[in-house]
N, CA, C and O of each residue as an XYZ file, in Angstrom:
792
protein
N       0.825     -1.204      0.000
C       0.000      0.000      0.000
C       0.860      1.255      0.000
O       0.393      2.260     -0.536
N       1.770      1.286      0.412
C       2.866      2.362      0.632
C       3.338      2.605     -0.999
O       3.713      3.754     -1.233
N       3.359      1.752     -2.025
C       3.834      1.729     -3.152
C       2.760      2.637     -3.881
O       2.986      3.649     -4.545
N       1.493      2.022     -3.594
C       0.668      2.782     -4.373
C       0.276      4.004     -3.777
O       0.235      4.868     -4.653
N      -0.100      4.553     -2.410
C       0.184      5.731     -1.910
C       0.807      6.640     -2.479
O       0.401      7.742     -2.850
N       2.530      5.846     -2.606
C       3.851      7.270     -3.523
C       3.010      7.617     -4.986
O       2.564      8.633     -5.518
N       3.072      6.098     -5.317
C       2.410      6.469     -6.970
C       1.628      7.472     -7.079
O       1.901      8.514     -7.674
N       0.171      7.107     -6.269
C      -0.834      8.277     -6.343
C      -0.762      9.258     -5.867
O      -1.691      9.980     -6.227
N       0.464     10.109     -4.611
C       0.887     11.466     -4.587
C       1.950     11.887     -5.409
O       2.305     13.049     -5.605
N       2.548     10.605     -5.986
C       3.536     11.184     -7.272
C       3.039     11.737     -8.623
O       3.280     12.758     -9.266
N       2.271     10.687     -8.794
C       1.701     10.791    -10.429
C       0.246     10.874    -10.073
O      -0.340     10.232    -10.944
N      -0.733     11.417     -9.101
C      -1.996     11.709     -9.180
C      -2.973     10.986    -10.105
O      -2.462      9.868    -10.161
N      -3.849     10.958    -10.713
C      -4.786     10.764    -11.635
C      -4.098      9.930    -12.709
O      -4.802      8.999    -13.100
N      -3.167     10.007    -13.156
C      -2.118      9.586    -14.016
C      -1.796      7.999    -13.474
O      -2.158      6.954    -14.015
N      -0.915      8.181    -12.096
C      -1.101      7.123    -11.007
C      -2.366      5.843    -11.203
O      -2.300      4.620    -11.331
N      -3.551      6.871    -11.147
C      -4.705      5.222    -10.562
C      -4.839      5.207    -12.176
O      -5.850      4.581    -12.495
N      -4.030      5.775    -13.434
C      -4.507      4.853    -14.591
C      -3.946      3.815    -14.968
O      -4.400      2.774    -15.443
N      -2.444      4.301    -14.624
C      -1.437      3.514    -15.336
C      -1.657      1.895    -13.587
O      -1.483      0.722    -13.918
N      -1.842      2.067    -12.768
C      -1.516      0.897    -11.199
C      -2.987      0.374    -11.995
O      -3.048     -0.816    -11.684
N      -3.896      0.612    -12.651
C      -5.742      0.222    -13.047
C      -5.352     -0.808    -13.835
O      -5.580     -2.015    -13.760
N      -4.483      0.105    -14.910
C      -4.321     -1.518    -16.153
C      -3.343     -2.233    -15.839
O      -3.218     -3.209    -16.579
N      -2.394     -2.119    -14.823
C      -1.825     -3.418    -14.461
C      -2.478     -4.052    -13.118
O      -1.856     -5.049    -12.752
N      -3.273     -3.809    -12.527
C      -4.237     -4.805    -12.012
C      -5.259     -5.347    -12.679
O      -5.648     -6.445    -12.283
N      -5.777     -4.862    -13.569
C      -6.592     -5.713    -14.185
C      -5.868     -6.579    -15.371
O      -6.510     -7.294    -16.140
N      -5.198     -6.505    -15.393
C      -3.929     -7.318    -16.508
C      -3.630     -8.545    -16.128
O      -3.630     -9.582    -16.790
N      -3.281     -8.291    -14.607
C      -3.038     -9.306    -13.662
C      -1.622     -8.999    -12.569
O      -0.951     -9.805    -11.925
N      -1.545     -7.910    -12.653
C      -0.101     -7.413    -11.778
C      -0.473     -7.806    -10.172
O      -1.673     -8.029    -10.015
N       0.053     -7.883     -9.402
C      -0.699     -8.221     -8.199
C      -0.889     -7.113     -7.298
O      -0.224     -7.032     -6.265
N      -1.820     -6.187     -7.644
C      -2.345     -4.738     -7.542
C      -3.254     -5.151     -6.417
O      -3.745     -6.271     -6.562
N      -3.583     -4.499     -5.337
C      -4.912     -4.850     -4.398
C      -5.963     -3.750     -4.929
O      -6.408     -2.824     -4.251
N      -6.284     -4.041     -6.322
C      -7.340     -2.922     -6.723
C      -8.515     -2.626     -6.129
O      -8.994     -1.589     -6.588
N      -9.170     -3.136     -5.280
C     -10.004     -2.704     -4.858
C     -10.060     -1.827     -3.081
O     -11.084     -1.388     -2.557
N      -8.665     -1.789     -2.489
C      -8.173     -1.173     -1.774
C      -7.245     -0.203     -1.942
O      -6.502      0.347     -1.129
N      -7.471      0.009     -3.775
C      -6.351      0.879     -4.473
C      -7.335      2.108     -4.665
O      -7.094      3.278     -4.368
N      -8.473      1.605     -5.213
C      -9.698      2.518     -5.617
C     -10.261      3.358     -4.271
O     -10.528      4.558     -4.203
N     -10.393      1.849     -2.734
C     -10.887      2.691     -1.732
C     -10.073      3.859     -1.375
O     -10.532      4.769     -0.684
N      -9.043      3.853     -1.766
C      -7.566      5.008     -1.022
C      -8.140      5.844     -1.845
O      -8.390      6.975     -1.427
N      -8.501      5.452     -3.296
C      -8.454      6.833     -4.238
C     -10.017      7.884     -3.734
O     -10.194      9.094     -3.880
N     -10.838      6.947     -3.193
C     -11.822      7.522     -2.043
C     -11.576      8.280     -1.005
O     -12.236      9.264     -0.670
N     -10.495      7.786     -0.398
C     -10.435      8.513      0.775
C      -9.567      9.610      0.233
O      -9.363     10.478      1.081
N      -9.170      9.764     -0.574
C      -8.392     11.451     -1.088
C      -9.063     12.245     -1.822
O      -8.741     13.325     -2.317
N     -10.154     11.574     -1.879
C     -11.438     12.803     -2.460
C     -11.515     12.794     -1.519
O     -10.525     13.446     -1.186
N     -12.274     12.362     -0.167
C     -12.783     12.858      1.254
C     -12.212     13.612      1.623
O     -12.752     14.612      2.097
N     -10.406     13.430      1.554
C      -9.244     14.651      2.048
C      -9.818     15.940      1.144
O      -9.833     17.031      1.715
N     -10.174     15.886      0.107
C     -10.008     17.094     -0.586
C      -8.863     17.225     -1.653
O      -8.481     18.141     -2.382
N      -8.400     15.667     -1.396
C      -6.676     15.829     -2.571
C      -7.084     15.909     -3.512
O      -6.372     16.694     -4.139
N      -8.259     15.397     -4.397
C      -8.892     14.526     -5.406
C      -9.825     15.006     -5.676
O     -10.733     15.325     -4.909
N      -9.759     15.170     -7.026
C     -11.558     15.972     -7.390
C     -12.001     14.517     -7.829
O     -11.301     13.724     -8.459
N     -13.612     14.266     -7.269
C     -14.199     13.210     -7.301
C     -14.849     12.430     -8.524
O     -14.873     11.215     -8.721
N     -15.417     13.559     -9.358
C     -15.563     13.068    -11.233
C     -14.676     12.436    -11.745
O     -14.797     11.315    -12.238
N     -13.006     13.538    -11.642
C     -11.870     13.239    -12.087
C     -10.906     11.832    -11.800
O     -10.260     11.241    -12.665
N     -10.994     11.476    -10.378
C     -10.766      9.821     -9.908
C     -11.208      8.714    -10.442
O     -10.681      7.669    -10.825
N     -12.838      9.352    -10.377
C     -13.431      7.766    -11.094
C     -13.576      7.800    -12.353
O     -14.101      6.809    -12.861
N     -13.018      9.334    -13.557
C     -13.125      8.892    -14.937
C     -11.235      8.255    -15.441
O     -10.814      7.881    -16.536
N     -10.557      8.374    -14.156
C      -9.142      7.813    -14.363
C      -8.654      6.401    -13.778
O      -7.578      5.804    -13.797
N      -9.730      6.175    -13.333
C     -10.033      4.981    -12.688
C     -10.846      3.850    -13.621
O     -10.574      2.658    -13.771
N     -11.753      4.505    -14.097
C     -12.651      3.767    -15.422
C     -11.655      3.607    -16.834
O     -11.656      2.636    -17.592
N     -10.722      4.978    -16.967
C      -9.845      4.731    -17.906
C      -9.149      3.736    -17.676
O      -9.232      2.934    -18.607
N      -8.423      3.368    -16.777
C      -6.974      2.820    -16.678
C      -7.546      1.100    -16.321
O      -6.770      0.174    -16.556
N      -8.842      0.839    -15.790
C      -9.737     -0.340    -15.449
C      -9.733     -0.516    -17.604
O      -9.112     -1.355    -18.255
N     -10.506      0.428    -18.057
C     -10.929      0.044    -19.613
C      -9.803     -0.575    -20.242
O      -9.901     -1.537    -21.004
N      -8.356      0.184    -19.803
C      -7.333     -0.324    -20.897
C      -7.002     -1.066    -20.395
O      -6.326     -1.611    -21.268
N      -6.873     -1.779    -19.367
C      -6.403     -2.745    -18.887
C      -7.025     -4.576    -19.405
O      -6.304     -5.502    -19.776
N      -8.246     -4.578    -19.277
C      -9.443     -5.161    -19.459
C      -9.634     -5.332    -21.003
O     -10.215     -6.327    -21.437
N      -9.069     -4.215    -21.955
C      -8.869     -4.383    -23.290
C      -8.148     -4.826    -24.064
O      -8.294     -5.369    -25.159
N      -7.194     -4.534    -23.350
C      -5.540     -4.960    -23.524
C      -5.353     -6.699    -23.079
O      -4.433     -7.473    -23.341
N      -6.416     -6.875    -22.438
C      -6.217     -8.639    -21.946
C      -6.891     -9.433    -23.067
O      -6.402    -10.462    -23.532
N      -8.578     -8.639    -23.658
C      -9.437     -9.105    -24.512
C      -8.322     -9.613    -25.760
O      -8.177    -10.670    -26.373
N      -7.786     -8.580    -25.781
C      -6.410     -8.158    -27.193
C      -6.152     -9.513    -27.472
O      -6.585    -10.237    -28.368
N      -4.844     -9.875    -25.925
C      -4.277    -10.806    -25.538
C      -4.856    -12.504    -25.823
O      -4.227    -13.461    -26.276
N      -6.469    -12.400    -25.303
C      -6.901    -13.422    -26.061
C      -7.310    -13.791    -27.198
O      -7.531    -14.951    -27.546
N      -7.443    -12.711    -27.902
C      -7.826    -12.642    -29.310
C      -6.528    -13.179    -30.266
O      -6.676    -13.962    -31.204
N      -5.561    -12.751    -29.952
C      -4.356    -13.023    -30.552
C      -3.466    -14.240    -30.131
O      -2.522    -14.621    -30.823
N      -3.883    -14.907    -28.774
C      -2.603    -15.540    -28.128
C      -3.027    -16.986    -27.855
O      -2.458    -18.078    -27.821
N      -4.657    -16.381    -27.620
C      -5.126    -17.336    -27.395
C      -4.828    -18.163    -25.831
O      -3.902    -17.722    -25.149
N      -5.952    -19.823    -25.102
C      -5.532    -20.353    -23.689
C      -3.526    -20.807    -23.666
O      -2.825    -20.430    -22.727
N      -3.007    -21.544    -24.733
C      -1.938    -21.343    -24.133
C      -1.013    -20.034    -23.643
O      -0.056    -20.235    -22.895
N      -1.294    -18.902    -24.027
C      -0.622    -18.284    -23.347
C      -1.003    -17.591    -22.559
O      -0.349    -16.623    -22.171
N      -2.324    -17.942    -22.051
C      -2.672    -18.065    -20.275
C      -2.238    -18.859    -19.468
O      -1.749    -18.484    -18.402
N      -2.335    -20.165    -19.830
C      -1.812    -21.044    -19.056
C      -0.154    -20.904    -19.172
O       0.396    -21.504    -18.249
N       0.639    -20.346    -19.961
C       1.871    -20.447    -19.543
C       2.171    -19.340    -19.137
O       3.340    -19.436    -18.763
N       1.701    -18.004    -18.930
C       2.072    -17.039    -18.631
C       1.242    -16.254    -17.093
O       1.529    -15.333    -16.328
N       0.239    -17.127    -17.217
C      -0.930    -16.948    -16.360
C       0.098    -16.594    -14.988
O       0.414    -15.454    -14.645
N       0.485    -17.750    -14.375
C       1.223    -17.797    -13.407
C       1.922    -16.998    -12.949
O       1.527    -16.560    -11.869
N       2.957    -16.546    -13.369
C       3.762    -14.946    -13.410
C       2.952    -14.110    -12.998
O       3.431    -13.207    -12.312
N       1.348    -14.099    -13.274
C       0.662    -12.813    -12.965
C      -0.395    -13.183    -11.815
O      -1.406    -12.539    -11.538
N       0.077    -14.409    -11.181
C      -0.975    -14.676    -10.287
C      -1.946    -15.404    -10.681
O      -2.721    -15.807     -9.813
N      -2.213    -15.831    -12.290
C      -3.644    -16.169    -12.222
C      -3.193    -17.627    -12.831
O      -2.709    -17.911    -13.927
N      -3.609    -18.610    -11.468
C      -3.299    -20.224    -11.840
C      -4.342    -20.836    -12.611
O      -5.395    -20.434    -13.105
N      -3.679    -22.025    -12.561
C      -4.661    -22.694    -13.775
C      -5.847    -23.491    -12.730
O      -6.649    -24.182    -13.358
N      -5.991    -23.469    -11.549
C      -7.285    -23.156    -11.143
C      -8.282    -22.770    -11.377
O      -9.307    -23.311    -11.794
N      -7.737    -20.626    -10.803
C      -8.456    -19.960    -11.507
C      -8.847    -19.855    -12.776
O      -9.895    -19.224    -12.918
N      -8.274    -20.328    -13.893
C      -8.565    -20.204    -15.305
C      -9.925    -21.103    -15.626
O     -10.937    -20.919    -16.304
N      -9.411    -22.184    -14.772
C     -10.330    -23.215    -14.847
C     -11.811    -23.348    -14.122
O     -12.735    -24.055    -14.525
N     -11.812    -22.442    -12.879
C     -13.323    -21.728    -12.680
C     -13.436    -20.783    -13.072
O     -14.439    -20.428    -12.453
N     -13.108    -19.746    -13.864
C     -13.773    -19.001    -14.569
C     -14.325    -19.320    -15.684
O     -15.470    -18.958    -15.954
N     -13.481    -20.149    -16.607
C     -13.951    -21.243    -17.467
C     -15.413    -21.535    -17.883
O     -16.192    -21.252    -18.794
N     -15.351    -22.655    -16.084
C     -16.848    -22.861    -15.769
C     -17.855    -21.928    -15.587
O     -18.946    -22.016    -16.151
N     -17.518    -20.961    -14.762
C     -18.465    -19.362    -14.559
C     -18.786    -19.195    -16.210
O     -19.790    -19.829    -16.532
N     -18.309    -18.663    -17.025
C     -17.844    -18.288    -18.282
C     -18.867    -19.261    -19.417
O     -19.648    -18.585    -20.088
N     -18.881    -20.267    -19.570
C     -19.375    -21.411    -20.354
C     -21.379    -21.223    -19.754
O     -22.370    -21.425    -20.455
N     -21.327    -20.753    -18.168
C     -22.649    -20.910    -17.831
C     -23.019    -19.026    -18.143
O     -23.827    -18.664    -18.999
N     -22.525    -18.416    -17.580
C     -23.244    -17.287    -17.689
C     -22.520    -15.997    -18.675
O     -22.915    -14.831    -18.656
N     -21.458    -16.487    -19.462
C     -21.146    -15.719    -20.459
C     -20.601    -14.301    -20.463
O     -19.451    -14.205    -20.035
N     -21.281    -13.019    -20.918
C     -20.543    -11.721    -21.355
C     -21.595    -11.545    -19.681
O     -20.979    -11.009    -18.760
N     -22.494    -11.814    -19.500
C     -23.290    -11.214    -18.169
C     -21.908    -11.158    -16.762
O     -21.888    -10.522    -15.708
N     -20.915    -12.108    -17.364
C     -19.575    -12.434    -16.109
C     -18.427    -11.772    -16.097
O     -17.404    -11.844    -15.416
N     -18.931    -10.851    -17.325
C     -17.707     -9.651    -17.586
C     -18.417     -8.466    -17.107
O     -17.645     -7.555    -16.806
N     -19.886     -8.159    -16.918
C     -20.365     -7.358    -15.971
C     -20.399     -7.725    -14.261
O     -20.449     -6.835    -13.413
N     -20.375     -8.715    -14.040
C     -20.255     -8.585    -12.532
C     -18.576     -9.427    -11.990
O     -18.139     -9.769    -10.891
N     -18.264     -9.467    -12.799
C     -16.700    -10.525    -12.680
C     -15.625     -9.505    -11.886
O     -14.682     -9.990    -11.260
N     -15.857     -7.934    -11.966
C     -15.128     -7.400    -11.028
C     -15.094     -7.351     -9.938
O     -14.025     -7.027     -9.421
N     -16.165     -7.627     -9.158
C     -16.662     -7.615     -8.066
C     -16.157     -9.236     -7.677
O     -15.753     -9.408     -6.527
N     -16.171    -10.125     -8.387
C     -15.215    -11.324     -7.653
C     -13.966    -11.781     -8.088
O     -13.565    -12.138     -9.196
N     -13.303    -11.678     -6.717
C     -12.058    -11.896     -6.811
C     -11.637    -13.344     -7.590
O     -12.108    -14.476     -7.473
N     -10.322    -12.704     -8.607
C      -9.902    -13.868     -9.228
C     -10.093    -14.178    -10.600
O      -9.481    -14.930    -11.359
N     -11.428    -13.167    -10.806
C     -12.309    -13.661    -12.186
C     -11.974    -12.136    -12.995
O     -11.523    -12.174    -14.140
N     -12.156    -11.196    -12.509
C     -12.016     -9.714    -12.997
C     -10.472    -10.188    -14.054
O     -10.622     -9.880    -15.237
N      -9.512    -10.665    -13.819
C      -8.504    -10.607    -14.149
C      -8.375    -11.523    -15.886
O      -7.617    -11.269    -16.823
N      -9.645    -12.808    -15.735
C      -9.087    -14.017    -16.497
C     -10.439    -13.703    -17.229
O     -10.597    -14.282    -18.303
N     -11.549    -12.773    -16.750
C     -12.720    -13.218    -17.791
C     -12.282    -12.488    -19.471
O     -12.631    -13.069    -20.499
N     -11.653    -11.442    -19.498
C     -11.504    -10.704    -20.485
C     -10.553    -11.512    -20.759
O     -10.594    -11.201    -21.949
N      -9.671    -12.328    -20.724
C      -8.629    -13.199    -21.889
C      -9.718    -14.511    -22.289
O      -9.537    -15.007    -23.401
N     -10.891    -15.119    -21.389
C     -11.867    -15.830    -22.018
C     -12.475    -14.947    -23.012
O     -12.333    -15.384    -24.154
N     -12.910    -14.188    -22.957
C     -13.985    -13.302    -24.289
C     -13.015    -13.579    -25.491
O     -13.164    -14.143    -26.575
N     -12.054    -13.012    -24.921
C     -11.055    -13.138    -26.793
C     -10.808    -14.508    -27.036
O     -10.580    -14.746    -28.221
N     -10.785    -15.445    -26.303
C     -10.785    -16.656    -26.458
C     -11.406    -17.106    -27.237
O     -11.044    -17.552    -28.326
N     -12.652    -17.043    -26.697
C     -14.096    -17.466    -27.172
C     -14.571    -16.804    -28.228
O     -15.763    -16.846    -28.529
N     -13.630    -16.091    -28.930
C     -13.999    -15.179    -29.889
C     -15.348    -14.592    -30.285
O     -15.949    -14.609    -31.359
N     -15.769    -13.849    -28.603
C     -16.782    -12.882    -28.519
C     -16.230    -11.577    -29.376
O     -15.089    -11.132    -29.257
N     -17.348    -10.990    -30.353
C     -17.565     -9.700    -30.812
C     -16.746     -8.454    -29.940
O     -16.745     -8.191    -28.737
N     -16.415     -8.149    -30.498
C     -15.561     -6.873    -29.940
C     -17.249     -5.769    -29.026
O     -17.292     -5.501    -27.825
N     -18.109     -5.468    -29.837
C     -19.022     -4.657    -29.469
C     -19.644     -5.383    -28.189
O     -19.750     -4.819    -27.100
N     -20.184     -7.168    -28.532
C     -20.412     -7.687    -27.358
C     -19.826     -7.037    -26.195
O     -20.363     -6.401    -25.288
N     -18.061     -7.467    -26.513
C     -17.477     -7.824    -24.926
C     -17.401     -5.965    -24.086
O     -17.069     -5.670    -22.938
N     -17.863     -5.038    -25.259
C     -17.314     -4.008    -24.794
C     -18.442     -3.246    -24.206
O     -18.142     -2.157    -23.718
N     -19.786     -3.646    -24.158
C     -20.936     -3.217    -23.951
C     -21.176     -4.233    -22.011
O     -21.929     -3.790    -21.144
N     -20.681     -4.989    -21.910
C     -20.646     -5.575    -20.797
C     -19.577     -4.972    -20.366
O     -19.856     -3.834    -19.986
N     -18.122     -5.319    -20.222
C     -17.012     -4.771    -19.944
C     -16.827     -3.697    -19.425
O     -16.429     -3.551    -18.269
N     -17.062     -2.905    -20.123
C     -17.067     -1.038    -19.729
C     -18.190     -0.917    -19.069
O     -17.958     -0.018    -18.261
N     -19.495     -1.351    -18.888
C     -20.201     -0.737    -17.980
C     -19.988     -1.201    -17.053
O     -20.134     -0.391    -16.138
N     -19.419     -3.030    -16.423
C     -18.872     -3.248    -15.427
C     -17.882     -2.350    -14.530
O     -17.884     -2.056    -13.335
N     -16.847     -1.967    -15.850
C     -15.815     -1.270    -14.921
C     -15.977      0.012    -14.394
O     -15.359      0.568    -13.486
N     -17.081      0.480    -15.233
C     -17.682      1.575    -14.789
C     -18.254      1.935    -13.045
O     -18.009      2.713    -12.123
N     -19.070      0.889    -13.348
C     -20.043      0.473    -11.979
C     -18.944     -0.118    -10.619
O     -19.304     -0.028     -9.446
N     -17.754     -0.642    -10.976
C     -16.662     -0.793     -9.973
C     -16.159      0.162     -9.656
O     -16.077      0.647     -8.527
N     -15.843      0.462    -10.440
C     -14.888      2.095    -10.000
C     -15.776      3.093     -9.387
O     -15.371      3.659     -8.371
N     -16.648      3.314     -9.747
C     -17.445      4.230     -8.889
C     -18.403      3.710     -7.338
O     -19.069      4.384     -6.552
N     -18.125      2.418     -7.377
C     -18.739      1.594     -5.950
C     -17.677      2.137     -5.520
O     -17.665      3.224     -4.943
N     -16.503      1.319     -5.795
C     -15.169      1.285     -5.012
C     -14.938      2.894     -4.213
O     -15.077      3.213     -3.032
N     -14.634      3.496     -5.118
C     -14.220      5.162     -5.133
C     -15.550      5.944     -4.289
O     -15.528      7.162     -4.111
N     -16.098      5.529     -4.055
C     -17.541      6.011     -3.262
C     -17.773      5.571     -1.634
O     -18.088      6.119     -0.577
N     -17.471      4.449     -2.050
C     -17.278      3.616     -0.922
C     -15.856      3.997     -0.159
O     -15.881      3.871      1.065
N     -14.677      4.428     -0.733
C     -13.597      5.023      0.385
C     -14.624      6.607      0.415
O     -14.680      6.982      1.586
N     -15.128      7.232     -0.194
C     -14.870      8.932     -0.120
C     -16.266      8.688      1.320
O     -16.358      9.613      2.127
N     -17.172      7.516      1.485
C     -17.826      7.252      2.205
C     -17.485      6.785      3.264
O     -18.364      7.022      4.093
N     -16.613      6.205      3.714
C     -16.417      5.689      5.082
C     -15.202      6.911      5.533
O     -15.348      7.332      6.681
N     -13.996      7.525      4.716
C     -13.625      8.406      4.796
C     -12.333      7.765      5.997
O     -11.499      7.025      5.477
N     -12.202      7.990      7.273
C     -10.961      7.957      8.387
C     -10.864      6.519      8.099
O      -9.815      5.893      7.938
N     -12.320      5.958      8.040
C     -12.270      4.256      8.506
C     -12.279      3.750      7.040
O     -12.947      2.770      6.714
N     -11.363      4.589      5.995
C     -10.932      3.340      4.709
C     -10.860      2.023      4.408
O     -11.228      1.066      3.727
N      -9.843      2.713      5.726
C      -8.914      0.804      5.665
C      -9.187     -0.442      6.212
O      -8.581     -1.511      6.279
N     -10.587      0.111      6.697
C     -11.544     -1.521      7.074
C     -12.733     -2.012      6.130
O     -13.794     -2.605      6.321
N     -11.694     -1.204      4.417
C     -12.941     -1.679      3.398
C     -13.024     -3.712      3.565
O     -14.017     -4.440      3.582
N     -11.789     -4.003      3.644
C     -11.278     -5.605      3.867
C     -12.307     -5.838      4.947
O     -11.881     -6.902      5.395
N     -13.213     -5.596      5.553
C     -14.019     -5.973      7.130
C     -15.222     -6.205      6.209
O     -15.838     -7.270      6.158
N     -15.567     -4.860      5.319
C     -16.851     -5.034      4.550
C     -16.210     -5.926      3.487
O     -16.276     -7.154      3.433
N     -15.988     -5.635      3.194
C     -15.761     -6.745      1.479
C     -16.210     -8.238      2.142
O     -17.172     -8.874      1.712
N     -15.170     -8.786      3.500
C     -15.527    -10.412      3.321
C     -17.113    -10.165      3.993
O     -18.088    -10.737      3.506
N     -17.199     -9.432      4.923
C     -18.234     -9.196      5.549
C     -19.749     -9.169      4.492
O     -20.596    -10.016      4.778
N     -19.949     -8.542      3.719
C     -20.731     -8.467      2.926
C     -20.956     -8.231      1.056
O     -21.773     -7.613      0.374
N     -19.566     -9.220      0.714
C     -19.407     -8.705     -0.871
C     -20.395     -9.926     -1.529
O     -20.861     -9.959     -2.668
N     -20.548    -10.841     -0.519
C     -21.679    -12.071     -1.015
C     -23.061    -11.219     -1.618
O     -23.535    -11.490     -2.721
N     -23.506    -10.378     -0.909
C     -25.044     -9.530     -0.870
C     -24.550     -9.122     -1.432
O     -25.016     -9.701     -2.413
N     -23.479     -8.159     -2.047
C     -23.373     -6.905     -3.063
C     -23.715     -7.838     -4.115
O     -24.826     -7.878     -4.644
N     -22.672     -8.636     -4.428
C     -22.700     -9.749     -5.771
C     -23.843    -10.471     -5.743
O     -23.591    -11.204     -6.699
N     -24.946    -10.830     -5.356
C     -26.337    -11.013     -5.095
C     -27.217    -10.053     -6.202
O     -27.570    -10.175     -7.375
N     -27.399     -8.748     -4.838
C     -28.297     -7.904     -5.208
C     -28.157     -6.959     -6.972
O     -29.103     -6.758     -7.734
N     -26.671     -6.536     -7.200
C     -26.255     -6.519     -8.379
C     -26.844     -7.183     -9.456
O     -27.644     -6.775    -10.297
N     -26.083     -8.768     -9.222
C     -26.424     -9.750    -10.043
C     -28.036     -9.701    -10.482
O     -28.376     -9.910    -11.647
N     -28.798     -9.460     -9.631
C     -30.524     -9.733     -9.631
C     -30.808     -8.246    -10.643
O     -31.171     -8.152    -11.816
N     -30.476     -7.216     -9.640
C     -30.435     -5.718    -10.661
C     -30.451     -5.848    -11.773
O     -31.540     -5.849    -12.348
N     -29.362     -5.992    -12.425
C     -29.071     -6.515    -13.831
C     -30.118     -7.517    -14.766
O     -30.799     -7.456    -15.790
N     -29.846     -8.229    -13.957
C     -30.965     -9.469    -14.932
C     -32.156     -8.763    -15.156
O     -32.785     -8.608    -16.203
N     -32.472     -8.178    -13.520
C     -34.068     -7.512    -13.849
C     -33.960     -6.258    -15.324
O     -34.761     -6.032    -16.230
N     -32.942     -5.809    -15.086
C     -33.146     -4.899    -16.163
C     -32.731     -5.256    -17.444
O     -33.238     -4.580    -18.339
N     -31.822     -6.272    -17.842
C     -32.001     -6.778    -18.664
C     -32.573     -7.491    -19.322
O     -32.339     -7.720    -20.508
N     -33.524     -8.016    -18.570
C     -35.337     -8.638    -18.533
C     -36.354     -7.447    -19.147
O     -36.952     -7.553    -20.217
N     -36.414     -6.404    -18.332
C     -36.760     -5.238    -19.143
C     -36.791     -4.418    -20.562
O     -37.498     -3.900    -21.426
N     -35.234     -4.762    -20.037
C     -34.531     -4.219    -21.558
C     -35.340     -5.232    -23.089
O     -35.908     -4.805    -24.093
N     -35.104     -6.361    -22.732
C     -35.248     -6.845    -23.749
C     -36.953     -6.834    -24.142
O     -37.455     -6.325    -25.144
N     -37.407     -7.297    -23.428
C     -38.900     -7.246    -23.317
C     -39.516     -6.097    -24.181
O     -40.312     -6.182    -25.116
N     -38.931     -5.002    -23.613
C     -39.440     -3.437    -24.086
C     -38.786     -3.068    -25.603
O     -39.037     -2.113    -26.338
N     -37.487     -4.635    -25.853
C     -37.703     -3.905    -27.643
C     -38.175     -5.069    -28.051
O     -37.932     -5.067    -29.258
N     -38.746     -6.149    -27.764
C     -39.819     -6.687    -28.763
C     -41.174     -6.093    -28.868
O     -41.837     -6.035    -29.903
N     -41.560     -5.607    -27.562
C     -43.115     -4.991    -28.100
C     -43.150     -3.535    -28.563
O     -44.040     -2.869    -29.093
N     -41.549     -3.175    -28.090
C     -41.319     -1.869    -28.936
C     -41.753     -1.913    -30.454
O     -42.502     -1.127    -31.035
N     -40.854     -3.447    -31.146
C     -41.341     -3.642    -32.606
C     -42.782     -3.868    -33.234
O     -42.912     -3.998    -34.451
C-alpha cells in the first residue's frame, strides 16, 4: 500500500490509470483497496471526485482491453503459460472457465466484483472469440459500476478506509447477489421493451 500511496501522490490521476491496467492485466495490484484510497483522497479534498473515477474507469478500460487483445491473438496457451507470473493459476482459469461457459458476457459485468475472475474473464472473451461490441458493452459498464462503488465507498467511510477488507468479506456475497438480480431484472426489461417496442 505504501507503493501505491507514492504512486498516487507522485503521479496523481495519471497514477490510478497507469496501477488500473496493471491490475486488471493481472499485476498483483490490491485494486479494490487501491480505488478505496483513491476515495479517501477525495474525502481529504486531494482529489476531485468526477476526475478519480473517470481515471479509474480509464486505466480499469485499458487494462481489461488490452487482456481481450491478448486473447484474441494468443489465445488459452498463453494463459496457461504465462498466467502464473501474474498470479492467475490454472485453477483460476479453470473456474472461470466454468463461470464463463454458464453465464457468459453477463460475467464480464459482474466478474469485477469477484475476486480472481475480474482478471481471467476478459482473456476468455477473446478466447471465445466474442464480438468486440459484445465484450465491450458488458465490460465497460462493469468497470464503470466498480470504480465508482469502489471510489464512493472510500470517499464514504472516509478515516475508517482501511476496514474496506471488514466489509468486502463481511458483505461482498449480498453486493454480488443484489447486483447480479439488478441486472438481470433490467435486462429482462430491456429486452422485453424492444420486442413490443417492434
Amino acid at each position: 500500500m505504501q507503493h501505491l500511496s507514492g504512486l498516487i501522490g507522485h503521479y496523481g490521476y495519471f497514477g490510478i490509470f497507469i496501477a488500473l491496467i496493471g491490475g486488471i492485466v493481472g499485476l498483483p495490484i490490491p485494486d479494490e483497496v487501491l480505488l478505496t484510497y483513491v476515495g479517501y483522497n477525495v474525502y481529504q479534498g486531494n482529489m476531485n471526485y468526477l476526475l478519480a473515477i473517470l481515471s479509474a474507469f480509464f486505466g480499469a478500460f485499458g487494462g481489461i482491453t488490452l487482456s481481450y487483445i491478448l486473447g484474441v491473438k494468443l489465445g488459452l496457451p498463453f494463459l496457461r503459460k504465462f498466467g502464473p507470473k501474474f498470479h492467475i493459476t490454472e485453477e483460476r482459469v479453470e473456474r472461470t472457465r466454468k463461470l464463463f461457459a454458464k453465464y457468459g458476457p453477463f460475467l464480464l459485468l459482474i466478474g469485477y466484483f469477484i475476486p480472481g475472475v475480474r482478471h481471467i474473464v476478459a482473456y476468455l472473451s477473446g478466447i471465445n472469440g466474442y464480438k468486440y461490441k459484445k465484450f465491450a458493452l458488458f465490460a465497460y459498464a462493469g468497470a464503470f459500476i466498480w470504480c465508482f462503488t469502489f471510489i464512493t465507498l472510500g470517499r464514504t467511510l472516509g478515516e475508517n478506509w482501511m476496514h474496506v477488507g471488514d466489509y468486502l468479506s463481511r458483505y461482498s456475497i449480498y453486493v454480488i447477489m443484489l447486483f447480479a438480480v439488478t441486472c438481470l431484472l433490467y435486462f429482462t426489461y430491456w429486452r422485453r421493451s424492444r420486442v413490443f417496442g417492434k
